[in-house]
C-alpha positions as CSV (number, residue, x, y, z in Angstrom):
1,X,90.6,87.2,7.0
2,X,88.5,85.4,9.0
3,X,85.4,83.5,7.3
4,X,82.9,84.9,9.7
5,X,82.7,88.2,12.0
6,X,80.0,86.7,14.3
7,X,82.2,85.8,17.4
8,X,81.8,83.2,19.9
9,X,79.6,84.1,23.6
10,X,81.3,84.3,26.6
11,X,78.8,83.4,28.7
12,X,80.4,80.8,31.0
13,X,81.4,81.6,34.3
14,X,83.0,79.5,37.0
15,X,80.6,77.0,38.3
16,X,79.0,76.4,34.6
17,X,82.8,75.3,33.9
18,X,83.3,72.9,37.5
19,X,79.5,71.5,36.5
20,X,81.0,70.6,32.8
21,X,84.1,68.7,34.4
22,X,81.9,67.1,36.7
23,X,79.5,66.0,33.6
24,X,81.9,65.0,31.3
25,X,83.4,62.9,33.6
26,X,80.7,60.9,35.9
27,X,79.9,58.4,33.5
28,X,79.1,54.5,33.0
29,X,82.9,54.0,34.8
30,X,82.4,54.4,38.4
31,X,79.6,51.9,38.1
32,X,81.2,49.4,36.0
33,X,84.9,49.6,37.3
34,X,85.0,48.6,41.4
35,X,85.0,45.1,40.5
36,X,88.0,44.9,38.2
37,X,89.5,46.8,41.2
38,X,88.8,44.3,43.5
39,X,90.2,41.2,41.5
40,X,93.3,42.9,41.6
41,X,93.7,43.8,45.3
42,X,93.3,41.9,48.5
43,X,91.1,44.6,50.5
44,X,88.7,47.7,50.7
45,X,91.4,49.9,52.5
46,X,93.5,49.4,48.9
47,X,90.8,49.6,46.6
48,X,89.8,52.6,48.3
49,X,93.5,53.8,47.7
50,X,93.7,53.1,44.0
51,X,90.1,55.4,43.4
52,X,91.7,58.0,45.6
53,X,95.2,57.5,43.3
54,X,93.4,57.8,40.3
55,X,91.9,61.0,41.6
56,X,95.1,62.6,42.9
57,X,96.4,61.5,39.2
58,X,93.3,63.3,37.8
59,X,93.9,66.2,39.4
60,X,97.9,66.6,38.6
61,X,96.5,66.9,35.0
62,X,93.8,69.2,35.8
63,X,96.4,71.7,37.3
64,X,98.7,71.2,34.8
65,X,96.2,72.1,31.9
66,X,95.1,75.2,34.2
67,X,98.0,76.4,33.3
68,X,98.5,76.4,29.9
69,X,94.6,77.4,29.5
70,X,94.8,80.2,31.3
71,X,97.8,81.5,29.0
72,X,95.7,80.5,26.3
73,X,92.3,81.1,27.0
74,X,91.3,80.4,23.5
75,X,88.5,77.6,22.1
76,X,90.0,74.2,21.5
77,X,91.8,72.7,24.5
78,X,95.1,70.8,23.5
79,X,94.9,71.5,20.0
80,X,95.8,75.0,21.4
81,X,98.5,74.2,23.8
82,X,100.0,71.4,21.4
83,X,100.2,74.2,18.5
84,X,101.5,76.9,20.5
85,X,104.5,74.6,21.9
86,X,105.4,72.3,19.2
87,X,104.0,74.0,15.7
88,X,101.1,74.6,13.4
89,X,101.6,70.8,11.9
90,X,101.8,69.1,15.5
91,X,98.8,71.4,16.3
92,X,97.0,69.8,13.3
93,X,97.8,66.3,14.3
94,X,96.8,66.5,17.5
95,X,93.3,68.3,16.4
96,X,93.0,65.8,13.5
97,X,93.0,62.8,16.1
98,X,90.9,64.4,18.9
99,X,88.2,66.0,16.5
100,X,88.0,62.8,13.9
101,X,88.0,60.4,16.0
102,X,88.4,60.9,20.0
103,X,85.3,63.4,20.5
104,X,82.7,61.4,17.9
105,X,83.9,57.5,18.6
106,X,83.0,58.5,21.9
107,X,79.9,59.9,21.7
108,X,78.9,56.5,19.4
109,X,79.9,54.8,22.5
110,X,77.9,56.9,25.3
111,X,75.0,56.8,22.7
112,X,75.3,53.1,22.4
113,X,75.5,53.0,26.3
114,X,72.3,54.9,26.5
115,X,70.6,52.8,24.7
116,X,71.4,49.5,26.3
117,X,70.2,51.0,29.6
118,X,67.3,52.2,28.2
119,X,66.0,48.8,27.2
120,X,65.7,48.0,30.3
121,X,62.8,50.3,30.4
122,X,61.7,49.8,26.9
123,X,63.0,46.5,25.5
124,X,62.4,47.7,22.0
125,X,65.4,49.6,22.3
126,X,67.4,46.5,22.2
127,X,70.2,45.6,19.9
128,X,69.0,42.4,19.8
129,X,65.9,44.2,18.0
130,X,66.6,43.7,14.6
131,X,64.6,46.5,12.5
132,X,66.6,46.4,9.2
133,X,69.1,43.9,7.5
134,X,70.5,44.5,4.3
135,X,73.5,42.5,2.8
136,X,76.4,43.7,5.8
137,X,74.0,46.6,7.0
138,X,72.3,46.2,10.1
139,X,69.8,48.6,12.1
140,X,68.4,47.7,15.4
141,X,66.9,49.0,18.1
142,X,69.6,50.5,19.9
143,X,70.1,53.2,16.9
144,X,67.4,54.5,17.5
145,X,67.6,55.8,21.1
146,X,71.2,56.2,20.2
147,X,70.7,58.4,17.0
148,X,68.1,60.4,18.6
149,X,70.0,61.5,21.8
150,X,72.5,62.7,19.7
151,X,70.6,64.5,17.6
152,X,68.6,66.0,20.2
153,X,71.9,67.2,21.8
154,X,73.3,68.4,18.3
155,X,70.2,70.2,18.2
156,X,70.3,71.7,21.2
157,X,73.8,73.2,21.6
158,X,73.5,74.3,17.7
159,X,71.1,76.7,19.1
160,X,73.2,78.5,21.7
161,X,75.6,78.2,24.1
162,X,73.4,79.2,27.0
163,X,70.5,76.5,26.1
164,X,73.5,74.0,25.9
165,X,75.0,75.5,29.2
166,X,71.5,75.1,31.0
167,X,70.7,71.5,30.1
168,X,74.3,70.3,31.2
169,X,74.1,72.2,34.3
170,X,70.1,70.3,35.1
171,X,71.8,67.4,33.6
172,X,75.0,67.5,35.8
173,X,72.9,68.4,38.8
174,X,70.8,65.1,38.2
175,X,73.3,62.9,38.3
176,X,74.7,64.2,40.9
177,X,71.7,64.1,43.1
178,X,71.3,60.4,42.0
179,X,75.0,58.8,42.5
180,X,75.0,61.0,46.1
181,X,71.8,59.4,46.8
182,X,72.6,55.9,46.4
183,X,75.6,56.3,47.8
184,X,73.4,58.3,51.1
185,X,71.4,55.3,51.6
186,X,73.8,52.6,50.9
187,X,75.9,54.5,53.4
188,X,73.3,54.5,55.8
189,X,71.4,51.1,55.3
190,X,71.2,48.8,58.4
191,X,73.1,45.5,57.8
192,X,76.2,47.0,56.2
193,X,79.8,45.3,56.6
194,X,81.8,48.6,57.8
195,X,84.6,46.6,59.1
196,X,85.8,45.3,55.3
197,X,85.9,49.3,54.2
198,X,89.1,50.2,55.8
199,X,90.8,46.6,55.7
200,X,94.5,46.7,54.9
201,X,95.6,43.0,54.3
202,X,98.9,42.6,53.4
203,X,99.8,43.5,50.3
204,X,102.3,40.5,48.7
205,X,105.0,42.3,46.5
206,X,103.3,40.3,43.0
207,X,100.5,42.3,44.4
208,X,102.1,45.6,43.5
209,X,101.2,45.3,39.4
210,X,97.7,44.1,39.9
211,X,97.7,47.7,42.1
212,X,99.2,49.6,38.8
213,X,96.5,47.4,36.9
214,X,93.6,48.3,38.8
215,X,95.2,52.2,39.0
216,X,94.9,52.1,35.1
217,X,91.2,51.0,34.9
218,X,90.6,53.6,38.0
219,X,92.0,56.3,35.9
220,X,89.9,55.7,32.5
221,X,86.8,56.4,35.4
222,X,88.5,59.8,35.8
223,X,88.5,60.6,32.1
224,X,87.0,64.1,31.3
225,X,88.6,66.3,34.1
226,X,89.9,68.9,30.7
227,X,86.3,69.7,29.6
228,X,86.2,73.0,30.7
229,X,90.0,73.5,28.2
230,X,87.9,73.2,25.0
231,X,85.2,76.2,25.9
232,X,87.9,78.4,26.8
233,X,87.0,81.0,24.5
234,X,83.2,81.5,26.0
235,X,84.5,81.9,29.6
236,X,84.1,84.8,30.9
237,X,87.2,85.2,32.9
238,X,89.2,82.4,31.4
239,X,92.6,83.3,33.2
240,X,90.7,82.5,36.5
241,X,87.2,80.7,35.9
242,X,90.0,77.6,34.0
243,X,91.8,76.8,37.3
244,X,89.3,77.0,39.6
245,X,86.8,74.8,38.1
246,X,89.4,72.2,36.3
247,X,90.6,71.8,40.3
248,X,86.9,72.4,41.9
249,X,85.5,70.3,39.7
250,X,88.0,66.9,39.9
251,X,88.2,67.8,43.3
252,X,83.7,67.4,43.9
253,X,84.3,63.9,41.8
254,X,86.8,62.2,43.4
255,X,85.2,62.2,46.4
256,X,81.4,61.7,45.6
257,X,83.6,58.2,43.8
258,X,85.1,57.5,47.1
259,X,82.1,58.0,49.1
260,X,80.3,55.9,46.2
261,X,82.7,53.0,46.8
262,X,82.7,53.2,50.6
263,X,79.3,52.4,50.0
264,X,79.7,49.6,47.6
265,X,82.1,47.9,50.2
266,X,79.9,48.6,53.2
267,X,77.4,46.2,51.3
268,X,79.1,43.9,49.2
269,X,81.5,41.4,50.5
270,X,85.0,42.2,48.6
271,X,85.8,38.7,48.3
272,X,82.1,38.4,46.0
273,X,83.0,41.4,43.9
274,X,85.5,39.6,41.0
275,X,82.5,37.7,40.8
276,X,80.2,40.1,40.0
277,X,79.2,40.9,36.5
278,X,78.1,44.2,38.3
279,X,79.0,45.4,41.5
280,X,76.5,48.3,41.9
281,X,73.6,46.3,40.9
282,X,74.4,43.8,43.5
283,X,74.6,46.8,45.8
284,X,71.5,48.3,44.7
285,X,70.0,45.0,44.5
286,X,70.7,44.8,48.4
287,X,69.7,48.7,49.0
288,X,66.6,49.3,47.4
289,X,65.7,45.6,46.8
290,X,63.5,44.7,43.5
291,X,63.5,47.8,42.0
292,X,67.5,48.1,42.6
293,X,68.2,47.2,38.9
294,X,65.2,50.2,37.8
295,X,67.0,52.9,40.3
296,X,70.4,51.8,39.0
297,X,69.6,51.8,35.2
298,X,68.1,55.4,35.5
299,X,70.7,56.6,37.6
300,X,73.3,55.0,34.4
301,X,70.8,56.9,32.0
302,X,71.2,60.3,33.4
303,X,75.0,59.6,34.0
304,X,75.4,59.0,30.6
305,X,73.0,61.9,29.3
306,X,75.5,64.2,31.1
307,X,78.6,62.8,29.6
308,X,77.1,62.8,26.2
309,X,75.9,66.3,26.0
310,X,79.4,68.0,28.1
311,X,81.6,65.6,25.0
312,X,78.8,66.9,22.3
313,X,80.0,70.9,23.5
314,X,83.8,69.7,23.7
315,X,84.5,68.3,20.3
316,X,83.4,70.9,17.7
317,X,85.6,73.5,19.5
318,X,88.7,71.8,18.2
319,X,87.5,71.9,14.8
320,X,86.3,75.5,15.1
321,X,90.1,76.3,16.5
322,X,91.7,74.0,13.6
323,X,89.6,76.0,11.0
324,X,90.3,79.4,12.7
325,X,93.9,78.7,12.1
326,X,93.2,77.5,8.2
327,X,94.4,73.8,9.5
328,X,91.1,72.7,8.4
329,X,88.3,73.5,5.9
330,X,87.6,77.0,6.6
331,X,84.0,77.2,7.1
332,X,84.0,75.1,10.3
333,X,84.5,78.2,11.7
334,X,81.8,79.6,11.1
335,X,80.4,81.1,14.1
336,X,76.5,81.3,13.7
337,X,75.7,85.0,13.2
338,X,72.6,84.9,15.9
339,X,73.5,81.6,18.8
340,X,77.1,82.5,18.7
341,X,78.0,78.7,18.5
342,X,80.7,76.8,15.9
343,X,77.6,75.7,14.2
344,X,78.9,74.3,11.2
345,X,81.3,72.1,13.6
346,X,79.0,71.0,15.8
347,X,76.3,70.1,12.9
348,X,79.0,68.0,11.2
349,X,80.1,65.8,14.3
350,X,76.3,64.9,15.1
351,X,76.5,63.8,11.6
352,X,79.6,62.2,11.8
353,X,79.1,60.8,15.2
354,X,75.5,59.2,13.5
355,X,77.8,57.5,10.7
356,X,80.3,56.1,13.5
357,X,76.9,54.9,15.2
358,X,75.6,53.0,12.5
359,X,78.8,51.3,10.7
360,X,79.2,50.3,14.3
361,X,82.7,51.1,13.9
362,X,83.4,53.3,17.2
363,X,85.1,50.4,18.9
364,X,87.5,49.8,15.9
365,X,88.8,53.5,15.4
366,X,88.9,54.2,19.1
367,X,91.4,51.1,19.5
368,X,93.4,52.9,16.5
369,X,93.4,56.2,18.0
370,X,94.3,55.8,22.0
371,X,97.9,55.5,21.4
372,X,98.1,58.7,19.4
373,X,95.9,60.2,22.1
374,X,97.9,58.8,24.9
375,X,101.0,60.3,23.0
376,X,99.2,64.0,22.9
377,X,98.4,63.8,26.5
378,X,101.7,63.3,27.3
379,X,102.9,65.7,25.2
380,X,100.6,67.9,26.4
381,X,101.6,67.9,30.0
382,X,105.5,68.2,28.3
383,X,104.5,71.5,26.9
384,X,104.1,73.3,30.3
385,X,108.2,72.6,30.9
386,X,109.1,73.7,27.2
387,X,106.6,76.9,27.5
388,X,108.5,77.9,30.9
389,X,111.9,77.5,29.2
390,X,111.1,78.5,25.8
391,X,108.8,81.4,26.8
392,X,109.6,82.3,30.5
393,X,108.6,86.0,30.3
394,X,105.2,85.7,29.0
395,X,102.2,86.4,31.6
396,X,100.9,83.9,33.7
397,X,97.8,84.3,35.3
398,X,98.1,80.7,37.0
399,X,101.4,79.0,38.0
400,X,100.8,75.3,38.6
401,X,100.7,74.5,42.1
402,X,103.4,71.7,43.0
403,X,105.7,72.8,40.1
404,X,107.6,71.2,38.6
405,X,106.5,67.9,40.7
406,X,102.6,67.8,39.8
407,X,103.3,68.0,35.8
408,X,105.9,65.4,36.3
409,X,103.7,63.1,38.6
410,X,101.0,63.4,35.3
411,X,103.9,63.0,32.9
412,X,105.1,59.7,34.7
413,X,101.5,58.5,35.1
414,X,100.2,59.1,31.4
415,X,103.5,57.4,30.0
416,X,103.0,54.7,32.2
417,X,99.6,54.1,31.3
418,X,100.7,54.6,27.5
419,X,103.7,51.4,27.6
420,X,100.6,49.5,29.2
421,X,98.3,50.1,26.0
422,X,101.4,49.6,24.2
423,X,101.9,46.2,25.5
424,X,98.4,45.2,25.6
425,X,98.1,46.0,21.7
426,X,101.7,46.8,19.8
427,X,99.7,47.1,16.3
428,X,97.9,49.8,18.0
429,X,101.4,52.5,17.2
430,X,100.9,51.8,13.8
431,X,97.1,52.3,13.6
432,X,97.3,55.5,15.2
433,X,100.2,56.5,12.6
434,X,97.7,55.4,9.9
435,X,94.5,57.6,10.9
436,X,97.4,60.6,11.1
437,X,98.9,59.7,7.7
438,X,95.2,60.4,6.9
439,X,94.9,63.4,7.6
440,X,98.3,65.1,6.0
441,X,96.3,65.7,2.8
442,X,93.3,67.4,4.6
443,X,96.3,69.4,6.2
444,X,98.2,70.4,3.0
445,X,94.5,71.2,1.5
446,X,93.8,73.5,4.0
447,X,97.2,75.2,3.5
448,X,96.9,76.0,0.1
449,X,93.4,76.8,-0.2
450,X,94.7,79.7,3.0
451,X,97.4,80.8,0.6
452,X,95.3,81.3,-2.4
């Protein structure tokens, strides 16, 4: 039996889905990122190819995941697709790492990037503003911005879908408008270097990692292209509103970034960029003049806004899914009898996510976790071949397109990208064992208490 009879809304069609991808994954990253980029490559013709890479990349795993969510258009993303393929207990594990610490750690850290933009406008909102010190406890004034946006945002999805829907469409459709508008007038500015955008220096062959490097860093921009996998169960058409806007949506991003870094090059020499602590303020330094570092920092803040709210919707569907399957304490799925929202879940990861904020501790458990998420991504991606062999006759409303050569390009991509994290950080195996070692008792808890 089910601990509640309310059941979720299905209330999201296909552009509400493309407008979530897009918010979830326009963030601080296409800012931050061209000049990492350009320390590893000699020209803007190859830095352009590494954002388009990434975005190619992006979208193999967007069409894989189309797949599998329209065959199981259910709430909960991987969780869904890793249970289905590999077992209840793998299911769990994969839930335990994504819901615990993936979805809150990084909502601490858009919080926490809020608020350091923020104080550019209001300097209170520092962290350098100390409000409270006790012993090893520290509050500042980046809390506060930080704690309130997500409790605003808890709030505010807590109290149904569609209110959540409508401020991440207006949210989505903001940022939007503001990265294509810089990039309009950067594009369009008199005094521009076009002749450094398409330059193709030759490429020496030590080159050739520093262009794997920078396709790495590239790809972490592209994070968020699954969104639309975790609200399955409030679509309503799953089987065809997940394809279109997992592909639409990756699809409108990667070229508003290359457009946005056509821009950047246009202005900025490429040769000054490795310099730069900030390439797009330099950029909008040169655009808009003085008030280049005010258009910038509110066009940062309503980035983030975006990606906060879209990751705020994402994460208590796993938990909702976990509990639904009595993986997890039972009345996280709860289903609010009036908003039609996991309310329970998404209550207790704005008060989760406040904890993470405060301890400071995001950074820390994020390290620990990206192998293990690495490891579910790839095994994610694995489960479209072992669903086609293990379960060829079952319906499928969407085939990948580029099967079996898309999922394998995303396989090959994501397992690269995995031996690099290894290398950088071989504790970081062990850590991630650790915070699933954690969970087994939660697991086993769960069990029994669905037995009894």
């Amino acid at each position: 039996m089910k601990p509640a009879t309310a059941q979720l809304d299905r209330a999201l069609g296909t552009w509400d889905c493309a407008l979530l991808v897009i918010g979830n994954m326009i963030g601080t990253g296409v800012f931050l990122t061209t000049g990492n980029v350009a320390g590893a490559l000699p020209g803007g013709g190859w830095i352009l190819l590494a954002w388009l890479a990434g975005g190619v990349f992006a979208l193999t795993g967007a069409l894989t995941y189309a797949e599998m969510g329209a065959l199981f258009p259910q709430a909960g993303g991987h969780y869904v697709y890793i249970r289905e393929t590999y077992g209840r207990f793998c299911g769990f594990l994969d839930g335990w790492i994504a819901a615990v610490a993936a979805f809150p750690c990084c909502i601490a850290f858009i919080a926490m990037g809020f608020a350091r933009y923020l104080s550019y406008f209001y300097p209170w909102c520092s962290s350098d503003n100390m409000l409270l010190q006790a012993g090893g406890f520290t509050i500042h004034g980046g809390h506060v911005p930080a704690l309130g946006a997500v409790a605003l945002l808890t709030l505010l999805n807590s109290v149904g879908l569609r209110l959540g829907r409508d401020a991440q469409n207006l949210l989505t459709g903001l940022k939007l408008a503001a990265l294509l508008g810089m990039t309009a007038v950067g594009l369009l500015s008199a005094g521009g270097n076009t002749s450094q955008v398409f330059h193709w220096p030759a490429l020496p062959a030590s080159a050739w990692t520093g262009f794997g490097t920078a396709l790495i860093g590239v790809s972490f921009a592209y994070l968020g292209w699954d969104a639309a996998t975790y609200v399955a169960g409030e679509c309503r058409t799953p089987q065809r509103t997940l394809p279109r806007a997992l592909a639409a949506g990756t699809l409108v991003v990667t070229i508003a970034y290359l457009l946005f870094n056509i821009a950047l090059l246009r202005l900025v020499p490429v040769t000054k960029m490795p310099q730069l602590p900030n390439v797009s303020q330099e950029a909008a330094t040169i655009t808009f003049g003085p008030a280049g570092n005010t258009v910038l920092s509110a066009a940062i803040v309503l980035c983030i806004l975006g990606a906060m709210n879209a990751t705020i919707i994402c994460g208590p569907r796993v938990l909702y899914a976990m509990a639904e399957d009595a993986v997890f304490f039972r009345r996280f799925a709860r289903v609010h009898p009036r908003f039609h929202v996991p309310s329970t879940a998404i209550v207790a990861q704005g008060i989760w996510t406040g904890l993470i904020i405060l301890t400071g501790s995001y950074g820390s458990i994020l390290t620990a976790a990206v192998s293990a998420m690495l490891v579910s991504s790839l095994a994610t991606a694995a489960a479209i071949f072992v669903l086609r062999a293990r379960r060829p006759d079952m319906a499928r409303p969407y085939r990948t397109w580029g099967y079996p050569w898309v999922p394998l390009i995303f396989c090959a991509g994501t397992a690269g990208i995995l031996l690099n994290a290894l290398r950088g950080n071989p504790t970081g195996i062990l850590w991630s064992i650790g915070l699933l070692t954690a969970g087994v008792p939660v697991y086993l808890y769960a069990r029994h208490t669905a037995r009894s």
